[in-house]
C-alpha positions as CSV (number, residue, x, y, z in Angstrom):
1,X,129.4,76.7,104.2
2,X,129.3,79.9,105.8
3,X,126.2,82.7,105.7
4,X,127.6,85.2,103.2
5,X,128.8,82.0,100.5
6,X,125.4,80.8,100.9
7,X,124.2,84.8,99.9
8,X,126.6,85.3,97.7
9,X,126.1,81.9,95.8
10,X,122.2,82.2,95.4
11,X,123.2,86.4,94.6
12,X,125.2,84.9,91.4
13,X,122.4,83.1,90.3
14,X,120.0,85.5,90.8
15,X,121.8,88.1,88.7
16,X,122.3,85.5,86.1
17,X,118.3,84.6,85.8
18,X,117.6,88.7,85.4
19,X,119.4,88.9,82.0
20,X,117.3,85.2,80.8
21,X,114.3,85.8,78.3
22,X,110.8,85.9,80.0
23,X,109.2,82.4,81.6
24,X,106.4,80.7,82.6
25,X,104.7,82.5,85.5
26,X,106.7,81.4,88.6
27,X,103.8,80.0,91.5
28,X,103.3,83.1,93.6
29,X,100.7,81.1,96.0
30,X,103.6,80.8,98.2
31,X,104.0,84.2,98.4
32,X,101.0,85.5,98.7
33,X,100.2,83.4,101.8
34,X,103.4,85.1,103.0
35,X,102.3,88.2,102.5
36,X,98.8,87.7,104.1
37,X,100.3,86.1,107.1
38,X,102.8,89.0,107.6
39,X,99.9,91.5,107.5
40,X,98.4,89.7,110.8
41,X,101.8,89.1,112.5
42,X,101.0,85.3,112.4
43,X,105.0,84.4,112.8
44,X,104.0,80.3,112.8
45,X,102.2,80.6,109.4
46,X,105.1,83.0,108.1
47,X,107.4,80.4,109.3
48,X,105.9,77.5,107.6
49,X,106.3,79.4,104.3
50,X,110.2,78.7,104.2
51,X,112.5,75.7,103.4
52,X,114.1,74.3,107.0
53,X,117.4,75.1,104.7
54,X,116.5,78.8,103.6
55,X,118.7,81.8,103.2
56,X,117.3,85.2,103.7
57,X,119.1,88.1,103.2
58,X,117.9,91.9,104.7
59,X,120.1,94.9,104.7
60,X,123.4,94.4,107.1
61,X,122.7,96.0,110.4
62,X,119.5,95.7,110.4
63,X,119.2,92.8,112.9
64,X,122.7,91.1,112.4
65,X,126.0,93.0,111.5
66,X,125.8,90.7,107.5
67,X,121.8,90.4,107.5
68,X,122.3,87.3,106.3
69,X,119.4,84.1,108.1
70,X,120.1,80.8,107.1
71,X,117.3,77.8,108.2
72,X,116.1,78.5,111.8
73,X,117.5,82.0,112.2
74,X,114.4,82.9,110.4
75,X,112.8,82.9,113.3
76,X,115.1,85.7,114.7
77,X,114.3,87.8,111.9
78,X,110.4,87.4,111.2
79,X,109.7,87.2,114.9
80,X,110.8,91.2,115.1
81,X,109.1,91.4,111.4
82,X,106.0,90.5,113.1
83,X,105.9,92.1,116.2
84,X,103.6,94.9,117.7
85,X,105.7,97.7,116.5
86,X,105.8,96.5,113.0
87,X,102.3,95.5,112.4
88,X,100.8,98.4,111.5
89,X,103.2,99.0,108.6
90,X,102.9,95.5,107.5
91,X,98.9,96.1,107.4
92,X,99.6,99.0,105.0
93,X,101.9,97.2,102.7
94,X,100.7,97.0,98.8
95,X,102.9,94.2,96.7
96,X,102.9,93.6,93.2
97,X,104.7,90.5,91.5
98,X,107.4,90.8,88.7
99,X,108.8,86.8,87.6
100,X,111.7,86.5,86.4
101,X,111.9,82.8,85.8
102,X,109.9,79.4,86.7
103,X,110.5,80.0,90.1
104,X,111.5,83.4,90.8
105,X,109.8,86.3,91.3
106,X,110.6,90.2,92.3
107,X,108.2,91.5,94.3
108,X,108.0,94.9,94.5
109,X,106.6,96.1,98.3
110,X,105.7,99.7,99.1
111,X,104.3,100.2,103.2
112,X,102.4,103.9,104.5
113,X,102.0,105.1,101.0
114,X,101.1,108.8,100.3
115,X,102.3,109.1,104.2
116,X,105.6,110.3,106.2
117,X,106.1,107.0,107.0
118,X,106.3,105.4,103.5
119,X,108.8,102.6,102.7
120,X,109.0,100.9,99.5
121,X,111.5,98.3,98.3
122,X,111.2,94.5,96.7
123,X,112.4,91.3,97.1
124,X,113.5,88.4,95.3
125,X,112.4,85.2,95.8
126,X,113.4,81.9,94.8
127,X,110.8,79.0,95.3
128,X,110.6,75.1,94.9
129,X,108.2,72.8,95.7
130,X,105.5,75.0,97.5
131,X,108.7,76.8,99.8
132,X,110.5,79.4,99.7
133,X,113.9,78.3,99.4
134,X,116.0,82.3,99.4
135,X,114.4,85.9,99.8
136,X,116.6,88.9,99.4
137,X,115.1,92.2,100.7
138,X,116.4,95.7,99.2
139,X,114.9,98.4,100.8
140,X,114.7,101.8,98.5
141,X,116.6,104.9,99.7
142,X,113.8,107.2,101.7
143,X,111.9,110.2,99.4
144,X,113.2,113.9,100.3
């Protein structure tokens, strides 16, 4: 199948999980070893957070003209996530976890708070079996 049916299948059943009562806690160890390991730029440990068949999707243009990563294209995408330029904001970034079923969770992201520089946004991610098996990443619109 191609990128975008990949996004756009896991996108359907994202939305659908949203309007679902609340659930058990979805694991968030996966995620927060993600987090830590994007704060010190350690791509290999990022890496070994995801499924070999894992779809990530970022804003289009940001990297790729879709922004759509699927398996071993991650690399592509957390190896500029993790490089020199971006570390600093990735030092900076404060997350909080929102689950929205037994193995989804939002989690909202916000980087240089109270600065110039601030960015905030969340992701969605689906997990199973310890891995994270799709990631979505919505970037908010900048303050005025």
């Amino acid at each position: 199948m191609h990128k975008t049916m990949h996004a756009a299948i896991l996108s359907t059943l994202l939305t659908a999980a949203g309007a679902l009562p609340a659930f058990a806690a979805a694991d968030t160890k996966v995620l927060d070893h993600h987090v830590a390991n994007m704060k010190s730029g350690n791509l290999e440990a990022v890496l070994s957070d995801y499924s070999p068949y894992a779809v990530i999707v970022v804003p289009a243009g940001m990297l790729t003209p879709d922004g759509v990563f699927v398996g071993s294209e991650a690399r592509t995408l957390f190896r500029f996530l993790t490089n020199k330029d971006n570390l600093p904001g990735n030092k900076t970034m404060q997350t909080r976890y929102q689950n929205v079923g037994p193995d989804t969770s939002i989690m909202h992201w916000v980087q240089n708070k109270g600065t110039a520089k601030e960015v905030s946004g969340y992701d969605v991610f689906v997990t199973r079996d310890g891995k994270i098996m799709f990631q979505t990443v919505i970037v908010n619109a900048a303050k005025k």
